[in-house]
C-alpha positions in Angstrom: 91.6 40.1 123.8 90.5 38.2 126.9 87.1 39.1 128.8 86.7 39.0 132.6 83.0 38.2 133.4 81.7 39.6 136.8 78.5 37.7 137.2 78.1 39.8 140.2 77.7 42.9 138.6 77.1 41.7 135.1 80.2 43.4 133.8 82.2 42.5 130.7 86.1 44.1 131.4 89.0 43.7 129.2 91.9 41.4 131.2 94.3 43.7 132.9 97.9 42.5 133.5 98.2 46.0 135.6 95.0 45.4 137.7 95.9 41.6 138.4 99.6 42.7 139.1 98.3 45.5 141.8 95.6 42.9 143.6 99.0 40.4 144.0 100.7 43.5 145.2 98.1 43.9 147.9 99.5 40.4 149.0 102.4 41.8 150.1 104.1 40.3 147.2 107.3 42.2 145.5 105.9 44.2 142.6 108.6 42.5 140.1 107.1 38.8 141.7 103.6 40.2 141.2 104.2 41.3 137.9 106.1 37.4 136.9 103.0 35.9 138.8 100.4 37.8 136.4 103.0 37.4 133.0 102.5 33.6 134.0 99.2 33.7 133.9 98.4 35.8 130.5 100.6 33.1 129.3 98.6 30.2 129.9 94.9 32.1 129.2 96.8 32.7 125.9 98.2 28.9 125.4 94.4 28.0 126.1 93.3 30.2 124.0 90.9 31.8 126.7 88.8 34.2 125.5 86.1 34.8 128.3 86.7 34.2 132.0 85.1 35.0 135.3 86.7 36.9 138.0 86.3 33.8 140.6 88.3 31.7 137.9 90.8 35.0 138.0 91.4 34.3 141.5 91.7 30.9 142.0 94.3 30.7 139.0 96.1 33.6 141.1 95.9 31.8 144.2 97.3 28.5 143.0 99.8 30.5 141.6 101.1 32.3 144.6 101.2 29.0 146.4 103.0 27.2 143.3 105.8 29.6 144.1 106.1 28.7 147.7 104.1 32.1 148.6 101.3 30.3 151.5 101.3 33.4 153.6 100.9 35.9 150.6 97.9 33.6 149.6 96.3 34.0 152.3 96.9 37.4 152.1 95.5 37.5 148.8 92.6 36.0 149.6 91.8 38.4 152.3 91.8 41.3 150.5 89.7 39.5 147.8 87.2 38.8 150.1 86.9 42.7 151.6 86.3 44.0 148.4 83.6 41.8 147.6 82.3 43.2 150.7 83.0 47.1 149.6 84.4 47.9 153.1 85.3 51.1 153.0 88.3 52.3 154.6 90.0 55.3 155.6 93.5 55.1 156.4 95.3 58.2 158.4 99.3 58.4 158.4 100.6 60.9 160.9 104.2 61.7 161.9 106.6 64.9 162.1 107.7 66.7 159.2 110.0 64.5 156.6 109.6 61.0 158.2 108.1 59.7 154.7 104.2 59.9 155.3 103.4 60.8 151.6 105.7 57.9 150.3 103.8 55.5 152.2 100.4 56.5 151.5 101.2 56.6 148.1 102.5 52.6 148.1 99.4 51.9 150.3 97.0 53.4 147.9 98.6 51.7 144.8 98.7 48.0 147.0 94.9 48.7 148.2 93.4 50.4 145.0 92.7 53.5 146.7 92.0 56.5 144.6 91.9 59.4 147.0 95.0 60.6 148.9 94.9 63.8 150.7 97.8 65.7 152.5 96.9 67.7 155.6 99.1 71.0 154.2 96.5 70.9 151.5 93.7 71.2 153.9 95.8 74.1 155.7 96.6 75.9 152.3 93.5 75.8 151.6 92.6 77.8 154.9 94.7 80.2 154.4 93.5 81.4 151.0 89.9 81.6 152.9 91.3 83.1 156.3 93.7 86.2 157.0 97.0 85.6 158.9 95.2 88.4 160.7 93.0 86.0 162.1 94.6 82.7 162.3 97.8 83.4 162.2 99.9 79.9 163.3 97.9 78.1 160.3 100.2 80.7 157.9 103.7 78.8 158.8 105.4 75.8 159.4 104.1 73.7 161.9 107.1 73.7 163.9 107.0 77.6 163.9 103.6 78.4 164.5 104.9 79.0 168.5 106.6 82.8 166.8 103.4 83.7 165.6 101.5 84.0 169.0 101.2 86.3 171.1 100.7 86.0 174.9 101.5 82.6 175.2 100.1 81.4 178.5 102.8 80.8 181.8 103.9 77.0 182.0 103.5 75.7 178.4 106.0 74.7 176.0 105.6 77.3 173.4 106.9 74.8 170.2 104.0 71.9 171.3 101.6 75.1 172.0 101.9 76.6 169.4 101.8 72.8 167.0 98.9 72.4 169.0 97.3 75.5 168.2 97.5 75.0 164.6 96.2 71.5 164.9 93.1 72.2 166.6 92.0 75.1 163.6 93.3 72.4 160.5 91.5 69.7 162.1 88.2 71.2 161.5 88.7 70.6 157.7 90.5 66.9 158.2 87.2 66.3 160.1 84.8 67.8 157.6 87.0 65.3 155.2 86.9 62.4 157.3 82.9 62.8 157.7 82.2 63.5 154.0 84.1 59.9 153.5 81.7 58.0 155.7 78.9 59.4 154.4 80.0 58.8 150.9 81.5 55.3 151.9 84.8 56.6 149.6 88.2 54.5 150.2 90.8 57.1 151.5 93.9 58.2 152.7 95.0 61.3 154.4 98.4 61.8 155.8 100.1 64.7 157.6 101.7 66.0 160.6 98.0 67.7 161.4 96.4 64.3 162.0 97.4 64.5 166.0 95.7 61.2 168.0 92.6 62.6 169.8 91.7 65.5 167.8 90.3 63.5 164.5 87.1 62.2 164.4 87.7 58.2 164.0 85.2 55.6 163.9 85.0 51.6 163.2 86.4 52.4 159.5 89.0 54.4 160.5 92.7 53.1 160.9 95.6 55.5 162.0 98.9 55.2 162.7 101.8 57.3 163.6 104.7 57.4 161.3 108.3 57.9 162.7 112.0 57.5 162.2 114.8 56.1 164.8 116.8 59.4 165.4 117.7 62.8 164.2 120.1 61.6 162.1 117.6 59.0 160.0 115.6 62.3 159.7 118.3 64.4 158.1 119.3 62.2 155.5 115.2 61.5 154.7 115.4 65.8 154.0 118.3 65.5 152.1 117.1 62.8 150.1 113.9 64.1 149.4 115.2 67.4 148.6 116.7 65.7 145.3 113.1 65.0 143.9 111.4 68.0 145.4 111.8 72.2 145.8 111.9 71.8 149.3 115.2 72.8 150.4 116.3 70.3 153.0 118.6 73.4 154.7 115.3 75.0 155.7 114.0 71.5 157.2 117.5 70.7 159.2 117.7 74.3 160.5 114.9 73.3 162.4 115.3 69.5 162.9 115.3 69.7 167.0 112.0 71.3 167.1 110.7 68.4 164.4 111.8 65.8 166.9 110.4 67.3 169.7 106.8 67.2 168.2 107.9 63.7 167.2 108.5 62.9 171.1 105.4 64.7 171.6 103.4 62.6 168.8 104.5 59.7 170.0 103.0 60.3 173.6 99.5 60.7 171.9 100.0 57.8 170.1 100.2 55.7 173.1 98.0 57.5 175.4 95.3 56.5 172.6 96.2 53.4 171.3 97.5 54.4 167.9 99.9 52.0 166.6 103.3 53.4 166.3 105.4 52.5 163.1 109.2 53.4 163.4 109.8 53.9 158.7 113.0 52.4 158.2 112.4 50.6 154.9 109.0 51.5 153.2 108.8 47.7 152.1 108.8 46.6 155.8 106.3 49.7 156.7 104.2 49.0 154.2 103.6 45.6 155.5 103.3 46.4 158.8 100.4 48.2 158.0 98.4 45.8 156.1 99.3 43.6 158.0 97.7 45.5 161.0 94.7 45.9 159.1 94.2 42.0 158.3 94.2 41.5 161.9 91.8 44.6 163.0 89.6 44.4 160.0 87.8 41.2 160.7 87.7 41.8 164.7 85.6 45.1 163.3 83.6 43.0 161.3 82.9 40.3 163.5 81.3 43.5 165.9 78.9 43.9 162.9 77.8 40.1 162.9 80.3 39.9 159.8 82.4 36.7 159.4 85.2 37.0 156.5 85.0 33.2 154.8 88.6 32.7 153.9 
């Protein structure tokens, strides 16, 4: 069994192929390339016959590694994310987008890439609500979010009755994404929270807060996402196309918020390519946030 020293923290860890494959992955290195990358190294702990190593010796056998295989912009990369942990920046990281345009998928790649334990959905938040308040009272949080508009009544003159009634079911959700949101900066917890609820200018974001707006290219990349995902989940994609004009629409409507606020827009064709997209628009916002705190990142 190899040891990884933290002198840091005076820990003593047992080596973890997994947790040295994940921290590669973070890189933006293939998971298969990560996973070769990490086997390499086991190896030649093993042909030394290591039995105790630090973490610092962890990385710079990992970074000459990644660079040994012609990967300079994943080490980089690598050291990047190394360095912000050391730090314990916390993060938390908000995917938004219409119904079926892969939010979950891609906070669920994210949190495995970043180490992130908490992922929350915003339907979770708005089940949650429902249990504690009668359709009685609120009733546009007990539907779909691109049917809330039928439950209303006396919808004001003027308005689009679909984005008033999204709207309407947004502002009473947000309340609990907020009251998540606040308990993570308090409690300086790395998160994630995606959903259709998380509608620039209603969530409470501050200098640790990254959001972004998920979307797709065109009705038809949305279909084929519901029918796809209906083969791994109960949610019948008939149910989801029925209504796939209305989805777009709050899409189109999404997307104006996005840029009225400055949230960066990313158009999910491939999750690899999204994926990096994001992190890579966190290397570049990250350290600008920092440097506002008087905090320099030394790599």
């Amino acid at each position: 069994m190899i040891i990884v020293v933290d002198p840091e923290k005076n820990t003593k860890l047992p080596f973890s192929r997994g947790i040295l494959t994940r921290s590669i992955t973070s890189a933006g290195v293939d998971v298969g390339v990560a996973y070769s990358i990490a086997a390499e190294i086991v190896k030649e702990l093993e042909r030394k016959k290591t039995k105790i190593i630090t973490k610092e010796d962890i990385r710079k056998m990992t970074y000459k590694k990644l660079l040994d295989h012609g990967l300079k912009d994943a080490a980089r990369r690598y050291l990047f994310w190394h360095e912000l942990r050391k730090l314990k920046y916390p993060m938390i990281i908000l995917l938004g987008g219409a119904t079926g345009v892969g939010k979950s998928t891609l906070a669920t790649e994210l949190a495995f890439r970043l180490g992130i334990r908490t992922i929350l959905g915003t339907d979770t938040v708005r089940e949650v609500m429902r249990k504690i308040i009668s359709k009685e009272l609120l009733p546009s949080i007990h539907t779909s979010s691109f049917l809330a508009w039928k439950e209303l009544r006396n919808l004001p003159k003027d308005v689009d009755p679909l984005i008033y009634g999204f709207e309407s079911q947004v502002r009473y959700v947000t309340v609990g994404i907020n009251a998540v949101v606040e308990r993570s900066y308090k409690e300086g917890f790395n998160t994630i929270i995606e959903g259709i609820h998380l509608v620039p200018g209603y969530v409470s974001l501050n200098d640790r807060s990254f959001m972004y707006l998920i979307t797709v290219k065109n009705l038809e990349a949305l279909e084929a996402r519901f029918y796809e995902r209906a083969r791994y989940s109960l949610r019948p994609a008939e149910y989801y196309v029925k209504n796939i004009d209305n989805i777009m629409r709050i899409q189109e409507y999404l997307i104006e918020k996005a840029k009225e606020h400055g949230i960066p827009i990313i158009e999910n064709v491939e999750l690899e390519q999204s994926v990096n997209a994001i992190m890579n628009n966190l290397m570049e916002e990250i350290p600008k946030r920092l440097k506002e705190r008087g905090i320099e990142l030394s790599i």
